[in-house]
C-alpha positions in Angstrom: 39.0 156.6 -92.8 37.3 156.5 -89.2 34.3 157.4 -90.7 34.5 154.6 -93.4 35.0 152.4 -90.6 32.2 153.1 -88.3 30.4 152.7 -91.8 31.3 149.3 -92.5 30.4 148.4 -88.9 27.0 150.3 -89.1 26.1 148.4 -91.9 26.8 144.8 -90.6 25.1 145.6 -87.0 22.1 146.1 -88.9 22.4 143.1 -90.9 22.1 141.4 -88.0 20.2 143.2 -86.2 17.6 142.6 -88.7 18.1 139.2 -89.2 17.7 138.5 -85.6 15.1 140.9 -85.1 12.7 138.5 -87.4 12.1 135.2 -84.9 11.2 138.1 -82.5 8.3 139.8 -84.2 4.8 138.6 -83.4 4.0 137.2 -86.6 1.8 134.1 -86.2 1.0 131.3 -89.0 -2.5 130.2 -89.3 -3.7 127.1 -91.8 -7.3 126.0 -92.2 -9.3 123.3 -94.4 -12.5 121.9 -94.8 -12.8 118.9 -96.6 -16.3 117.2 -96.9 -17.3 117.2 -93.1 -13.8 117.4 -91.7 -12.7 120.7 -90.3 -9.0 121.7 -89.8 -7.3 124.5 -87.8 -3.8 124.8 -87.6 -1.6 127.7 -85.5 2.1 128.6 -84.7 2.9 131.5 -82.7 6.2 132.1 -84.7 6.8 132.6 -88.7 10.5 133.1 -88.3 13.1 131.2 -86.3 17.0 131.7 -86.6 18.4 127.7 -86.1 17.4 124.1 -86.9 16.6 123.1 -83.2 14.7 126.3 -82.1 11.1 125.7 -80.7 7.5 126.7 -81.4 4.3 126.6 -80.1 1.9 124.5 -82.3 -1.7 124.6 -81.7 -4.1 122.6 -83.3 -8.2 122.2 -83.7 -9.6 119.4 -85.8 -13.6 118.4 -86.2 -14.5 115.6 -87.7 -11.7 113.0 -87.7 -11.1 109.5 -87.6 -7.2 109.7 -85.6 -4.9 112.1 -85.1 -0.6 111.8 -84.3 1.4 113.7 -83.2 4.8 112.5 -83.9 4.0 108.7 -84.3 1.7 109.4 -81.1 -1.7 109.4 -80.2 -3.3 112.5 -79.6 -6.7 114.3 -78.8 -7.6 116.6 -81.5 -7.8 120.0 -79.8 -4.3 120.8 -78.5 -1.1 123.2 -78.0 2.2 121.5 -78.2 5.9 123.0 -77.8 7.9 121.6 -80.9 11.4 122.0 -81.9 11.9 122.3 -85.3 14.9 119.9 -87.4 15.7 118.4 -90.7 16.0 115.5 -89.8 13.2 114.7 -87.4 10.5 117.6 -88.2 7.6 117.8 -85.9 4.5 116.3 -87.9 1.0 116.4 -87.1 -0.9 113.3 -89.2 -4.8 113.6 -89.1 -7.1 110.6 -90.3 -10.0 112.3 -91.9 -13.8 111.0 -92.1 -13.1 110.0 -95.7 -10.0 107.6 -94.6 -7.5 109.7 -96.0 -4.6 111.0 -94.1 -3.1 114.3 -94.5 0.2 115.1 -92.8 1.3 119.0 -91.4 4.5 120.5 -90.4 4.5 123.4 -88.8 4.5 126.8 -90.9 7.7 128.5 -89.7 10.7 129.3 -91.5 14.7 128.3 -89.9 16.0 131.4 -91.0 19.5 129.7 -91.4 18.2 127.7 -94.1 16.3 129.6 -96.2 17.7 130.5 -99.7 15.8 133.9 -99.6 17.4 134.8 -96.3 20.9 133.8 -97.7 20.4 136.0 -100.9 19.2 139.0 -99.0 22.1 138.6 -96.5 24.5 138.1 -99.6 22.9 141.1 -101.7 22.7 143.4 -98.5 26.5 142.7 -98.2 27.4 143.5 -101.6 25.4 146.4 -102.1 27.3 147.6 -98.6 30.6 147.0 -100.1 29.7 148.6 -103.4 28.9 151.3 -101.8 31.8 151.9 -99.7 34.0 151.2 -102.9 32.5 154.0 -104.9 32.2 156.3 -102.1 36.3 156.3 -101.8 36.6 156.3 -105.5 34.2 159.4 -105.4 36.4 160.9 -102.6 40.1 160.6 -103.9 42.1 161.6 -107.4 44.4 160.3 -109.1 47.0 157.4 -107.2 45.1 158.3 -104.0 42.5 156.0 -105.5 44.5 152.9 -105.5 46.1 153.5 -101.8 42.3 154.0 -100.1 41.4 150.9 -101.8 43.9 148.7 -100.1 43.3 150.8 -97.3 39.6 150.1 -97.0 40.2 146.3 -98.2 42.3 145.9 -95.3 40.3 147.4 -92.7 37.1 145.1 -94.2 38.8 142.2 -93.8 40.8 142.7 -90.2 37.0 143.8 -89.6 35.7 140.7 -90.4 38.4 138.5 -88.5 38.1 140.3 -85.4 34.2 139.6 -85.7 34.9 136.2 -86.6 36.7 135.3 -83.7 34.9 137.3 -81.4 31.5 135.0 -82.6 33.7 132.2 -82.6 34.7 132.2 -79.3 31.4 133.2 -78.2 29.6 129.9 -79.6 32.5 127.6 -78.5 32.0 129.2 -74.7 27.8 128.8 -75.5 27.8 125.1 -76.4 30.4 123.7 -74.1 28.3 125.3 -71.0 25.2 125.2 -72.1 24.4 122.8 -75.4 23.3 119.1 -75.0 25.6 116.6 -75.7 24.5 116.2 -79.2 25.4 119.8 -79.7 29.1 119.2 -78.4 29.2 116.6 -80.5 28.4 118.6 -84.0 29.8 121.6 -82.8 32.7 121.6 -80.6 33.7 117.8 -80.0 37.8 116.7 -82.0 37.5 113.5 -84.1 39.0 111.4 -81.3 36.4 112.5 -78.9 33.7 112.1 -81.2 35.2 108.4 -81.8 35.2 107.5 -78.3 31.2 108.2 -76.7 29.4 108.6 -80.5 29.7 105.5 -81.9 26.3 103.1 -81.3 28.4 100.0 -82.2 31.3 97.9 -82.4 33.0 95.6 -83.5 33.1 92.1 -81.4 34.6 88.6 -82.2 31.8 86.0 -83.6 29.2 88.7 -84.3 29.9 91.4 -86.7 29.2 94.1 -84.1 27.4 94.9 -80.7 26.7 97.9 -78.6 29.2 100.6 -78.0 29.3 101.3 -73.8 30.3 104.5 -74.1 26.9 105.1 -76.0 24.4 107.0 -73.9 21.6 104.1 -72.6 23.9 101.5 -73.3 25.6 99.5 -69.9 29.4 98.6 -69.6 29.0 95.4 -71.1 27.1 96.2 -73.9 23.6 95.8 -73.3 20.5 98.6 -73.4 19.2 99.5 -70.3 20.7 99.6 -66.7 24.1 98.1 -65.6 24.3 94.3 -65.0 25.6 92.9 -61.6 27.7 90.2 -61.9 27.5 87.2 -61.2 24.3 87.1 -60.7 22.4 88.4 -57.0 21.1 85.1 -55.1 17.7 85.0 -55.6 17.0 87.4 -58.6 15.7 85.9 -61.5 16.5 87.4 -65.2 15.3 87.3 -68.3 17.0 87.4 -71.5 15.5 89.3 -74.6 17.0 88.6 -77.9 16.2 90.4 -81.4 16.9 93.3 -83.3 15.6 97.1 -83.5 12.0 96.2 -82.1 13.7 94.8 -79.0 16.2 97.2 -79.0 13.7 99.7 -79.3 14.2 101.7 -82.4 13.3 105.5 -82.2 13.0 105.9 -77.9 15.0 105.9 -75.3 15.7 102.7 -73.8 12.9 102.8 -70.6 10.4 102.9 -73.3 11.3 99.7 -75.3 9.4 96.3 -74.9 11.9 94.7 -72.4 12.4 97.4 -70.0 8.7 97.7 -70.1 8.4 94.1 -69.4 10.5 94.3 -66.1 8.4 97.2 -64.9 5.2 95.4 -65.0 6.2 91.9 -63.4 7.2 93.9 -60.7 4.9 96.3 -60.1 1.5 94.3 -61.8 2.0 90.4 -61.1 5.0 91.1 -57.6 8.4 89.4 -59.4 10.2 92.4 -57.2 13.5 90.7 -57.9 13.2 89.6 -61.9 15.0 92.0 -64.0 15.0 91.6 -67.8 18.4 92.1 -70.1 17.3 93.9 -73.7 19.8 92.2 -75.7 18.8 93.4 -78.8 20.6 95.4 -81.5 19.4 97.4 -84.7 20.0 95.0 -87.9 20.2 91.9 -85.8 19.2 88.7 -86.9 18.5 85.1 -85.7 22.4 84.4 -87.1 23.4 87.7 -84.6 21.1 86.5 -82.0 22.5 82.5 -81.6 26.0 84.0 -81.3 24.6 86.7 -78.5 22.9 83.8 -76.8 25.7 81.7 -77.3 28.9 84.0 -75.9 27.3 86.7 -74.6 23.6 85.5 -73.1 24.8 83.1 -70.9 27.7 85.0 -69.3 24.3 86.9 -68.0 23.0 83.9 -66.5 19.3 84.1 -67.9 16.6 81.9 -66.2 13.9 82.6 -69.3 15.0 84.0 -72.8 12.3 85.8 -74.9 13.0 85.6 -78.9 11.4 87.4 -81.4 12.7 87.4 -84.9 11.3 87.8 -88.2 11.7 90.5 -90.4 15.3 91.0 -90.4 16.0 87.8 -91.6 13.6 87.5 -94.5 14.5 91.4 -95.6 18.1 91.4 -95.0 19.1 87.6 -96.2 16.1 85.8 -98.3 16.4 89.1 -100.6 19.7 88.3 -101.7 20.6 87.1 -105.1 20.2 82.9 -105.4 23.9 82.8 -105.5 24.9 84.7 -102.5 22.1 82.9 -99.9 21.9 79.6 -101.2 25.5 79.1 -103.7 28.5 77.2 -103.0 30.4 80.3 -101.0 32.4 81.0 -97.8 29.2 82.6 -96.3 26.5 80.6 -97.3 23.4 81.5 -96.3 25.7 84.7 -94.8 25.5 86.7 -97.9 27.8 89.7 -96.8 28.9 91.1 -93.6 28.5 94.3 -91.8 31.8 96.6 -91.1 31.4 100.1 -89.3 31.8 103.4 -91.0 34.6 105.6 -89.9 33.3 108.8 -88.0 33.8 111.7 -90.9 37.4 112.2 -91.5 37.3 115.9 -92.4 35.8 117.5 -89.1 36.3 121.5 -89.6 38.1 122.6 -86.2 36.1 125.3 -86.0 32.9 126.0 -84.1 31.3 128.4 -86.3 32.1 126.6 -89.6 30.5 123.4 -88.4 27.7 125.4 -87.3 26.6 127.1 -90.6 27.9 124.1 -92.8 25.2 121.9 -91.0 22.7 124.1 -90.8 23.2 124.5 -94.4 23.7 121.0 -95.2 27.0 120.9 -96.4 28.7 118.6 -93.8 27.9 115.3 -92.6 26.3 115.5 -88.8 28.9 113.8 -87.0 26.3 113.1 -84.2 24.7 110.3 -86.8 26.9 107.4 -87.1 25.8 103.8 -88.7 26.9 100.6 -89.9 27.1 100.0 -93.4 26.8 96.8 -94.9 29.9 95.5 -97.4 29.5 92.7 -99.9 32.5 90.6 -99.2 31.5 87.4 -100.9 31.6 87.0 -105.1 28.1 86.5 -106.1 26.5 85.6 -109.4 24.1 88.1 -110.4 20.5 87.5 -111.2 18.0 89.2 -113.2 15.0 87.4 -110.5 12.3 90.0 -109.2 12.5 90.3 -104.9 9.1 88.0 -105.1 11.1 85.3 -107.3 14.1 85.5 -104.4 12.2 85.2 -101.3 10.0 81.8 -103.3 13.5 80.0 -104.2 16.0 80.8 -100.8 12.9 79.6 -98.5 13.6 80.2 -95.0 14.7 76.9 -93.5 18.1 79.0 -92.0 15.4 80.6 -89.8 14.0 77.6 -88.6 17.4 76.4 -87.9 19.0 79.0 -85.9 15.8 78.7 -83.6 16.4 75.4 -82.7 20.2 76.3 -82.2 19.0 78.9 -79.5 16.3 76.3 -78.3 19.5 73.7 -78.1 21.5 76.1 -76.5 18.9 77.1 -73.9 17.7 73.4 -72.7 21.2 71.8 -72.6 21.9 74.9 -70.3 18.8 74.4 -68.0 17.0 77.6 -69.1 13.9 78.1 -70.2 12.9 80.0 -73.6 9.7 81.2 -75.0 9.3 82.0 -78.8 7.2 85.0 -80.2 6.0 85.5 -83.4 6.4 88.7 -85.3 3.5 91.2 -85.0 3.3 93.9 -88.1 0.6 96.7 -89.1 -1.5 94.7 -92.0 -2.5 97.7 -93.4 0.9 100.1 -93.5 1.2 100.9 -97.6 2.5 99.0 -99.7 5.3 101.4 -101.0 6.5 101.3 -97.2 6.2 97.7 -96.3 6.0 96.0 -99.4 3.5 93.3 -99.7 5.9 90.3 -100.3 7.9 91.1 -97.2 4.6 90.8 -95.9 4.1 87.3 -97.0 7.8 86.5 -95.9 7.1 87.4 -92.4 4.0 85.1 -92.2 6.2 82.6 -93.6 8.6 83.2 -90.8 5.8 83.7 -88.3 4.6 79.8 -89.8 8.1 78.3 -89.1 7.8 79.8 -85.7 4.9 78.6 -84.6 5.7 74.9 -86.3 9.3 75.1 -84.7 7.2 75.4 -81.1 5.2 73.0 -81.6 8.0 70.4 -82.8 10.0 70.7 -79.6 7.2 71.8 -77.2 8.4 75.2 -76.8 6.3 77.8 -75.3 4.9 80.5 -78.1 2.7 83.9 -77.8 1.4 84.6 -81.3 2.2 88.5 -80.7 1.0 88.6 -84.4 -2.2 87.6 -84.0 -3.2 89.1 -81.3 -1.4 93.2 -82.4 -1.0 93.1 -86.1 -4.5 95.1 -86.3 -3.6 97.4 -83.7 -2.2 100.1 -86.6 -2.1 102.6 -83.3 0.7 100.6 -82.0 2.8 100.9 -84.7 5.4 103.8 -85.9 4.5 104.9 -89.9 7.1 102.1 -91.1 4.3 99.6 -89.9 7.2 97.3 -88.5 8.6 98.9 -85.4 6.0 99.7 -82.1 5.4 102.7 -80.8 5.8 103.5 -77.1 2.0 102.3 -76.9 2.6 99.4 -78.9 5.9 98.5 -76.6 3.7 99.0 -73.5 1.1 96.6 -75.0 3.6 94.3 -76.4 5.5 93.9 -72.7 1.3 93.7 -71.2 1.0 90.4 -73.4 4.2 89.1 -72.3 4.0 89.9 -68.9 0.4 88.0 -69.2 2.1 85.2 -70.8 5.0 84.0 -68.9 2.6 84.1 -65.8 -0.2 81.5 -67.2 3.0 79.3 -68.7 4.7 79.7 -65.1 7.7 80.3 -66.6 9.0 82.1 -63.2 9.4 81.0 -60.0 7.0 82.1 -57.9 8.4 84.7 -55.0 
């Protein structure tokens, strides 16, 4: 029976010896295209990797373009890049060609982990082992001896296994709590309390719906993006407020790169406010209803000399889409439609390190380390058979137009001065990505903006006129800026608030 032992154990070292064996072979991945008078060249030094996460390098030689991205960023079109490879984020390379189309590339490597090829070798390798093993002791014994080595070898097989288990358990527990990020803890090792306590981007806050989770990494103790708030406020420091909704908060960066940390970089460094700092009170799904109650119990606690609103899209997508009944019937939440609540953090977290592991690498398991808000219809409205064109021409926008003038009210009777911004948008971003009648909604709200200035003699930078052409500013979605576009976008500000002299001079 030794010998049947050191068998098995042969056999599964060279399973995965093998299998990890493959990202280390020099196996390169080469693409190239021609089309008309553009010339593409595409390398990775690495057909094989073993996990979702694992890098490559991506190399890249392109003649005859219009533009060139790399990940939403703009690039020169001879380059090498290190890229890590995910599901949910992969690394894309998006190349403008002479002809005006775009063609989009992904690197050509394989995550071992998730390849159905790999899992049937590994799963036909392991039953052709154990086949073998089986008829090797039925060749061996007679008679009831059969029956006995059979147990016998099922039991050493599957102590075999346990022992190997744990060991590889233990070993990826030791490997991620040293040595993984923070999102690895998270998916990997972290309980369901834990998890509940520093993953969670939001929560819930009385008059609001929800705000900001401290505990979230680039969020302060009182809930706001960016760097922690002394208070009450320093003698002679001047602040400015920021209020809106992902394309404040900065959707898809970290939080030095959005619009409003951005902002107090260049008064300071470009036009000498050394004392100004700017508050990015902005959150993802916010809307001028979200942004009056921030002002209102939350803003002012911050003590804002100038607040800086830009709203748009999020109240013409997520409201003037709704169904006649719900935005403009006779209901609790008129004009409300439904609220947001937060979903749990996934209930059924595996305790173990190693089942998480292959159960998200293979897709099977929720990624605890991506937690939302989910939006709950909690009002009883009539339903309508009206197209999303026929929704957004009957519940017209005047809620808009009213919630700015509530922040407007709020601001003057309060001594503090506030500047409006219209919504800037890519023009050209597709059709089946920002749909053309949100479009038109937008300008309506952009209109209302602009009139709503000029009514009450409120200062206004028509961001859309000057950046909704400037597609390089703009992530795919057409909606949300870029780290350029936020550069550019805090540049007119900046520009802005110095001609109105909407700071005191230092």
């Amino acid at each position: 029976m030794k010998q049947f032992a050191i068998k098995i154990f042969i056999s599964w070292v060279g399973l995965i010896a093998v299998m990890l064996s493959l990202p280390l072979l020099p196996l390169p991945t080469h693409i190239t295209e021609q089309v008309d008078s553009s010339s593409l060249s595409l390398k990775t030094n690495k057909r094989f990797v073993m996990w979702q996460g694992d890098c490559v390098e991506w190399s890249w030689k392109l003649e005859g373009i219009r533009a060139v991205y790399l990940n939403d960023q703009p690039t020169v079109g001879e380059g090498v890049q290190t890229v890590c490879l995910t599901q949910a984020n992969p690394p894309t390379l998006s190349v403008t060609l002479e002809n005006d189309t775009t063609r989009i590339y992904y690197p050509n490597t394989v995550i071992l982990v998730q390849s159905r090829g790999v899992w049937w070798l590994v799963g036909g390798w392991t039953l052709l082992v154990l086949g073998a093993m089986v008829g090797w002791l039925l060749n061996e014994t007679k008679g009831q001896q059969r029956l006995a080595k059979l147990i016998q070898a099922i039991f050493i097989i599957a102590v075999s296994t346990l022992v190997m288990l744990a060991i590889l358990e233990g070993l990826m527990r030791l490997w991620f709590s040293v040595n993984g990020s923070e999102e690895d803890r998270v998916k990997y090792v972290y309980s369901q309390e834990r998890i509940n306590q520093i993953q969670r981007s939001v929560m819930s806050l009385p008059f609001l719906e929800y705000g900001l989770e401290p505990n979230y990494p680039g969020h302060n103790a009182v809930g706001f993006r960016g760097e922690e708030i002394t208070y009450p406020k320093p003698e002679g420091v001047q602040r400015i407020l920021t209020l809106g909704g992902s394309t404040t908060y900065g959707l898809g960066m970290d939080w030095e790169y959005a619009y409003p940390a951005q902002l107090q970089n260049i008064l300071r460094d470009e036009y000498g406010y050394s004392t100004v700092e700017v508050i990015n009170g902005g959150v993802i799904g916010y809307r001028t209803w979200h942004s009056l109650a921030n002002f209102a119990f939350r803003g002012l606690e911050m003590e804002p000399d100038l607040v800086i609103v830009y709203h748009a899209v999020n109240d013409a997508n997520q409201r003037r889409d709704l169904s006649v009944d719900c935005y403009r019937g006779q209901n609790p939440a008129r004009g409300l439609g439904y609220i947001s609540v937060l979903d749990p953090i996934p209930s059924n977290l595996p305790p173990f390190v190693l089942q998480r592991f292959f159960l998200l690498q293979l897709g099977w398991m929720e990624n605890p380390a991506q937690v939302g808000s989910n939006g709950v219809q909690v009002v009883d409205c009539e339903a309508d058979n009206l197209s999303e064109a026929e929704r957004f021409a009957i519940n017209t926008p005047e809620y808009f137009a009213r919630n700015l003038k509530s922040m407007i009210g709020i601001a003057q009777v309060h001594d503090i001065r506030i500047m409006l911004s219209t919504w800037a948008y890519s023009q050209n971003t597709p059709n089946e990505i920002f749909p053309d009648v949100l479009k038109d909604a937008v300008e309506e709200h952009n209109a209302l903006t602009r009139s709503v200035a000029t009514e009450l003699d409120i200062p206004l930078i028509d961001l859309a006129a000057i950046l909704t052409e400037r597609e390089d500013l703009f992530f795919e979605d057409g909606g949300h800026f870029n780290q350029v576009g936020t550069r550019t976008q805090a540049q007119a500000y900046a520009g802005f608030i110095e001609a109105e002299q909407l700071l005191k001079p230092e």
